[in-house]
matplotlib code that plots the C-alpha trace (Angstrom):
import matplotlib.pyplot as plt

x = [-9.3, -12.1, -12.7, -11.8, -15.3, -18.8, -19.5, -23.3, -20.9, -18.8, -19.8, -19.4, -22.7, -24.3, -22.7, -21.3, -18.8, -20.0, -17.1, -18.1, -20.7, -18.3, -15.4, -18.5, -19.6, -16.2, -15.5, -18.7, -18.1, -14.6, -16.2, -18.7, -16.0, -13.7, -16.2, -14.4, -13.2, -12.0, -8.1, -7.5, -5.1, -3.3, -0.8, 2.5, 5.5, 8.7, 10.6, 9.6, 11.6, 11.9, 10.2, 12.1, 11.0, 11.0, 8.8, 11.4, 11.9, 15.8, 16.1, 19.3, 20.2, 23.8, 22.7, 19.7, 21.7, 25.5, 26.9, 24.9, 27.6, 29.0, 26.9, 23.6, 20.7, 17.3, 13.7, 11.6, 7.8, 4.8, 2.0, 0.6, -3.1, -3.9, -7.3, -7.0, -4.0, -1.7, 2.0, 3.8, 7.2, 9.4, 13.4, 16.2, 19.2, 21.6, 23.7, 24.5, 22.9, 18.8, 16.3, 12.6, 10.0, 6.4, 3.3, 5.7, 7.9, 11.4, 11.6, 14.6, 18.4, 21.1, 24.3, 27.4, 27.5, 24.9, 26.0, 29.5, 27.2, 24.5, 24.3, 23.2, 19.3, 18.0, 14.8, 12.2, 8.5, 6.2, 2.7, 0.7, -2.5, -5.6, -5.8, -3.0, 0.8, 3.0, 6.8, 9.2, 13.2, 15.7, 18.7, 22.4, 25.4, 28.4, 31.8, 29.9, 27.0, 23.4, 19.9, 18.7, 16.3, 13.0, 9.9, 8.0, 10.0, 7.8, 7.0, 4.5, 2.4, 2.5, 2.9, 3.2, 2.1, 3.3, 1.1, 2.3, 0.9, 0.1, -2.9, -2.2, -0.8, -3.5, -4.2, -0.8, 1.5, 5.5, 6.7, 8.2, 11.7, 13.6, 16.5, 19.8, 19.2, 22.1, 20.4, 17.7, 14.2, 13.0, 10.0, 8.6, 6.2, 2.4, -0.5, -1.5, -0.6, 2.6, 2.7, 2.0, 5.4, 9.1, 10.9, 9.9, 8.9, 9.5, 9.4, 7.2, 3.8, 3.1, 5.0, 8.2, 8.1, 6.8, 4.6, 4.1, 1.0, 0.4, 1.4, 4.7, 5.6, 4.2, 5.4, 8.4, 8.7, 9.5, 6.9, 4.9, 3.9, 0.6, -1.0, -3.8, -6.3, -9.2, -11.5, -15.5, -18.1, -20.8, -24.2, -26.6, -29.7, -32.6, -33.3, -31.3, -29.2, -27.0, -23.4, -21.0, -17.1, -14.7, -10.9, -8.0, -5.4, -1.1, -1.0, -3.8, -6.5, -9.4, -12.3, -14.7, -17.3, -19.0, -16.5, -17.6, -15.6, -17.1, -14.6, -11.3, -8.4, -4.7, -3.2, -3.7, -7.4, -9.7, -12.3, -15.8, -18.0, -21.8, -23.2, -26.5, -26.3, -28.6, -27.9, -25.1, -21.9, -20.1, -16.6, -14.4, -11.0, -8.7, -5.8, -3.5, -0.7, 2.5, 2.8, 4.4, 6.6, 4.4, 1.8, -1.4, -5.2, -7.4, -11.1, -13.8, -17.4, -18.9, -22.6, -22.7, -22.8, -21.3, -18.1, -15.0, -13.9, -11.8, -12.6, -11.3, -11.1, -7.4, -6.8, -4.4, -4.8, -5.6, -6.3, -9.4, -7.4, -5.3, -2.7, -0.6, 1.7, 4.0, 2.9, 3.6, 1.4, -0.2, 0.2, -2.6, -3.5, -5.8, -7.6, -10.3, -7.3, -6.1, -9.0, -9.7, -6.8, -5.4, -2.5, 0.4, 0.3, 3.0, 4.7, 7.5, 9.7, 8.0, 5.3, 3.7, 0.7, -1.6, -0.5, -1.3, -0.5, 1.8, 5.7, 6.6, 3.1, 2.0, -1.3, 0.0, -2.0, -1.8]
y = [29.8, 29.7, 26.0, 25.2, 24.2, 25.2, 22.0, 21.5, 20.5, 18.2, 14.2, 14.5, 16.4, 13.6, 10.6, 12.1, 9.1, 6.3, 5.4, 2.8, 4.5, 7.9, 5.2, 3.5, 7.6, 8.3, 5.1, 5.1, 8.6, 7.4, 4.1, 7.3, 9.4, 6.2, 3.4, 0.6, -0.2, -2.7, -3.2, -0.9, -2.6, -0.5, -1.3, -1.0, -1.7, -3.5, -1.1, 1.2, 2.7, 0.5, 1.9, 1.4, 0.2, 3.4, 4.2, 6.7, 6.0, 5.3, 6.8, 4.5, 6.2, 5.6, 1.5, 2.1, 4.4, 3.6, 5.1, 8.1, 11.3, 13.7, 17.0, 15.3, 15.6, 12.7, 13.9, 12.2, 13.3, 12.0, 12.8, 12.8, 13.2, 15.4, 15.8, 19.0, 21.3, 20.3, 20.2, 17.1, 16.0, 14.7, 13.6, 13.1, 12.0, 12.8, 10.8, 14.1, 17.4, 17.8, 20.5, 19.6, 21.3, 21.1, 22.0, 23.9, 26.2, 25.2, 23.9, 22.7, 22.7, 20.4, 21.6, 20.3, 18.7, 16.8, 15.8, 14.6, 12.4, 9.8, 8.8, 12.3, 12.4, 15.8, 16.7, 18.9, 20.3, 21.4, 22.2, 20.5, 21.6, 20.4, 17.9, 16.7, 17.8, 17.1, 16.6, 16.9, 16.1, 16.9, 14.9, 15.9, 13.9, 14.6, 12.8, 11.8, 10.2, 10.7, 10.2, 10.4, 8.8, 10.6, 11.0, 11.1, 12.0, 9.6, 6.5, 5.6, 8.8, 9.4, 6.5, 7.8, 6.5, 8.6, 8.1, 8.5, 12.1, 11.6, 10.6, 7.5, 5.8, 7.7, 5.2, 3.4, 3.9, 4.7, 7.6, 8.5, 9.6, 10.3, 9.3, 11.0, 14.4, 16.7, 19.7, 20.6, 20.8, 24.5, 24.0, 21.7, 19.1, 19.8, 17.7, 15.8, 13.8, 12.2, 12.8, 16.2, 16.6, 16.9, 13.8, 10.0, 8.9, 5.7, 3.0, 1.9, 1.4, -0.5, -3.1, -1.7, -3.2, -6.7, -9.3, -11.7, -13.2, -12.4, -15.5, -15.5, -12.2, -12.3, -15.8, -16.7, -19.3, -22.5, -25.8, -27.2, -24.6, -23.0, -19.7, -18.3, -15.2, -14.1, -11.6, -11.0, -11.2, -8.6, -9.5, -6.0, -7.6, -8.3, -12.3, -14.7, -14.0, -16.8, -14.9, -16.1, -15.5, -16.0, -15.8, -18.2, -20.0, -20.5, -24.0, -25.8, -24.1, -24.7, -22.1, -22.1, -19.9, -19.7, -22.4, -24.7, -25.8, -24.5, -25.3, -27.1, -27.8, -29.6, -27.8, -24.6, -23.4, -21.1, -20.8, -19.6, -20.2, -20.1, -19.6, -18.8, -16.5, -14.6, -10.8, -9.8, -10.3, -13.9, -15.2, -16.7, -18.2, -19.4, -21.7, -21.5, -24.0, -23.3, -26.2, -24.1, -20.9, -17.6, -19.0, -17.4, -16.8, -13.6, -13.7, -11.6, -11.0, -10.4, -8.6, -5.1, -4.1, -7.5, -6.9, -8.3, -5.8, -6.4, -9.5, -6.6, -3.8, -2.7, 1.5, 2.1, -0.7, -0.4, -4.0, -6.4, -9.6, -10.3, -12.8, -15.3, -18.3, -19.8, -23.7, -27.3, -28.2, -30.8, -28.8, -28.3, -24.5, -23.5, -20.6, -20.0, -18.8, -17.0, -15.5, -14.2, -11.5, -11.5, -14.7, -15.5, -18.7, -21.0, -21.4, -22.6, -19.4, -19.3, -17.0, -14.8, -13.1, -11.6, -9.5, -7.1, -7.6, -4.2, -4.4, -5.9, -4.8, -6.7, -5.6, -4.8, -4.2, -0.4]
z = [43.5, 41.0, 39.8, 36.1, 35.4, 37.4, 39.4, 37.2, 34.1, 36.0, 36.0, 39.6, 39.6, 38.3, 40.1, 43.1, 44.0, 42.0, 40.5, 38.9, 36.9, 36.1, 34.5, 32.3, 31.4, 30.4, 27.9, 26.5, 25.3, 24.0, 22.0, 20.9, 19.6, 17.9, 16.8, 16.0, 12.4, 10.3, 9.0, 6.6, 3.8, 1.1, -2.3, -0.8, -3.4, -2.1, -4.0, -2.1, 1.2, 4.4, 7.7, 10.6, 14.1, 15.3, 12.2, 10.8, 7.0, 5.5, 2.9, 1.9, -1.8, -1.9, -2.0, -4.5, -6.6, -6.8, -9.6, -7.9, -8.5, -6.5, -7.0, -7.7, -6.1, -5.0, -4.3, -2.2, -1.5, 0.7, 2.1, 6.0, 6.5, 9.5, 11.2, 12.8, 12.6, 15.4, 16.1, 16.1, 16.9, 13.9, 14.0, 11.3, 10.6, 7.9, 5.5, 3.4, 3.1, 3.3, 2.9, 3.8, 2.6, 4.1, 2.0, 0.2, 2.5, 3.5, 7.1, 7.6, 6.2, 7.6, 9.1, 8.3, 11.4, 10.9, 7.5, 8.6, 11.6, 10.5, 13.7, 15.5, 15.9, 15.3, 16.7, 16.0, 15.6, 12.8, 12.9, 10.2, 9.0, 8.7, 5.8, 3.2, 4.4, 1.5, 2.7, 0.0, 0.3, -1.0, -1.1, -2.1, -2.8, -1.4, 0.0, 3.1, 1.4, 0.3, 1.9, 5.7, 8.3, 8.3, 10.3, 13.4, 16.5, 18.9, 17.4, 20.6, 20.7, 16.7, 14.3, 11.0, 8.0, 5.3, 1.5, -2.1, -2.9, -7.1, -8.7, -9.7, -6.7, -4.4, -1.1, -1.8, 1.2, 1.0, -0.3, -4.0, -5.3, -8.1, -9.7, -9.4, -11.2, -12.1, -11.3, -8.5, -9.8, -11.0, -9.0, -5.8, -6.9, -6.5, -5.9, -9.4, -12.0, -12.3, -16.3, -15.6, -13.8, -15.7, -13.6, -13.6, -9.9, -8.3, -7.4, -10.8, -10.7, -13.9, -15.9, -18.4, -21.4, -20.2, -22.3, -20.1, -18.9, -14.6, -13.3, -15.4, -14.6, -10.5, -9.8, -12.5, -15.3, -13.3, -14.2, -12.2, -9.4, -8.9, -7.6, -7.2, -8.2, -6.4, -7.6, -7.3, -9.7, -9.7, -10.8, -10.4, -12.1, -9.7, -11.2, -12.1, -14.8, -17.7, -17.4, -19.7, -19.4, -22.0, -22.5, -22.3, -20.3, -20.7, -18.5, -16.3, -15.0, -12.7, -11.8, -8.9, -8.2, -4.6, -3.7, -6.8, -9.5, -12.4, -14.8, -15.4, -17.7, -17.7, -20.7, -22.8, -23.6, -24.8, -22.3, -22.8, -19.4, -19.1, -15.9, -14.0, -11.1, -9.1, -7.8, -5.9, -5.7, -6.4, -5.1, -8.1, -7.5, -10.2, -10.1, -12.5, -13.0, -15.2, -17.6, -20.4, -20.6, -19.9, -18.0, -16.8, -17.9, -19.2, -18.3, -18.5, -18.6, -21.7, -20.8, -19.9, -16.9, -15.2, -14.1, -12.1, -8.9, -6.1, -3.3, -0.5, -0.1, -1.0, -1.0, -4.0, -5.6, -9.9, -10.9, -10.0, -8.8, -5.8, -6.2, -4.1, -4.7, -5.5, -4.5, -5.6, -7.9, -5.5, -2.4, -0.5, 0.4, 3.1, 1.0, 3.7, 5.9, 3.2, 2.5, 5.9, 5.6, 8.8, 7.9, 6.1, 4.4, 3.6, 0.4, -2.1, -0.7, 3.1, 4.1, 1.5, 1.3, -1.1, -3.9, -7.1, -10.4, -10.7, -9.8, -6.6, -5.5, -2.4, -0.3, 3.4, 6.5, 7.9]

ax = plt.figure().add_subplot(projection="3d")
ax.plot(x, y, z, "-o")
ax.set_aspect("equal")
plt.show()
């Protein structure tokens, strides 16, 4: 029987029996292939779709949409990055009927069976190519319901992390739906812009007729509680340079830069704040306390050129802040933990974490 490989390519050439020395070969090249990389962190909206343990998505319609009629129909579309065309496993189940489209074709139509059963798994395989894979949904209501449980069909050899597939929300995770249409789309969604498409997609992405200030509108109207804003200030000039900030504040502030307090106030205030910084880039926190109705601050840099950009890196995020509270006034937080990304920290309403000043926006580990 001829050997799968000529013995001069095999390691055995080269170590004989040295175990040892074969095993160190062989997870060297495997460090070689996947280096090691930090936590990736993406915009994930709570209004989004829950993923299950199994890392199947629910897509629970008949409790988002209740007045949801007979006869209408729900879209729902993501995206799976691929790195080399392969087929994987996925599995569904059905809480009325389903089509699924990938990159555009139809792959699968639910039997009644499966329609009048939400608890039968159905199984089955699609090869993906390389690249983007955009799965679209669609969702009918009937008598026995609307929606489904979608997505990979082995949770331990093929996590999936589906993406939002527009422009606007590219990096966020979750996928996008509809409301309850009366009447299927004329055509599947494509890759683009969301205002270049005839339906509104959810869950929202930017605040709906709201004047509040951030804190006000992240955190609620209550006195006396605090949060937080974190956000870094980029100096590109080679010597040192007087930066002045200006805006205002709703309620107490206090500013630090580089972990020193830079400027404070216990009521309303304009603000305009001169300091001298050297190049790079420069840690600034604020605290913001709600001593009034609509609380919150606006700051920014006045020069050209200096500007305010995300403390860390967050994929499908659009602001320059991250955001978390709510705290007693006179609580004490441990922002160095907080700070480190990898805790939750205690507050007025348990653990929270970080967050983006865009609906129920929070930043989530992936």
């Amino acid at each position: 029987m001829e050997s799968y490989i000529h013995l001069n390519e095999s390691i055995y050439a080269k170590f004989n029996s040295r175990i040892e020395d074969t095993l160190t070969t062989i997870t060297n090249r495997y460090i070689g292939s996947n280096p090691p990389h930090p936590m990736v962190y993406r915009a994930f909206s709570k209004d989004s779709l829950t993923r299950l343990k199994d890392y199947r998505y629910d897509f629970h319609f008949a409790d988002r949409f209740p007045h949801c009629e007979n006869g209408q129909y729900i879209y729902a579309w993501g995206k799976l990055w691929q790195e080399e065309e392969t087929e994987l496993m996925f599995a569904i189940n059905c809480y009325g009927p389903v089509q699924l489209y990938l990159n555009g074709e139809l792959v699968y139509r639910s039997s009644i069976v499966e329609e009048l059963d939400p608890k039968l798994r159905r199984g089955f395989r699609f090869t993906l190519q390389k690249g983007w894979n955009h799965f679209v949904l669609r969702f009918e209501k009937t008598t026995s319901g609307i929606g489904g449980i979608f997505g990979t069909g082995s949770f331990k050899r093929h996590p999936m992390h589906f993406l939002s597939p527009t422009k606007e929300r590219e990096g966020q995770e979750g996928w996008i739906f509809t409301e309850p249409l009366d009447q299927p789309l004329q055509s599947l969604p494509e890759e683009g812009k969301e205002s270049e498409l005839d339906v509104t997609w959810l869950p929202l992405v930017e605040w709906k007729d709201e004047d509040r200030l951030q804190m006000a509108r992240l955190f609620g109207e209550g006195l006396e509680q605090s949060a937080y804003a974190w956000t870094t200030l980029t100096v590109p000039h080679t010597s040192e340079q007087d930066i002045r900030i200006k805006g205002y504040s709703r309620g107490s502030i206090d500013i630090s830069v580089n972990n020193q307090v830079v400027f404070c106030a216990n009521d309303s205030t304009e603000i305009d704040l001169s300091l001298r910084l050297p190049y790079g880039e420069h840690e600034l926190i604020v605290k913001s306390t709600s001593t009034c109705e609509n609380w919150g601050f606006e700051l920014e840099p006045i020069q050209e050129h200096i500007e305010f950009k995300l403390p860390y890196p967050v994929k499908g995020a659009s602001g320059r802040w991250l955001y978390i509270g709510i705290f007693d006034d006179n609580e004490q937080i441990d922002l160095t933990a907080a700070k480190r990304m990898d805790t939750l920290i205690e507050s007025k309403n348990g653990p929270t974490f970080w967050r983006l000043d865009q609906p129920n926006m929070w930043v989530r580990p992936t």
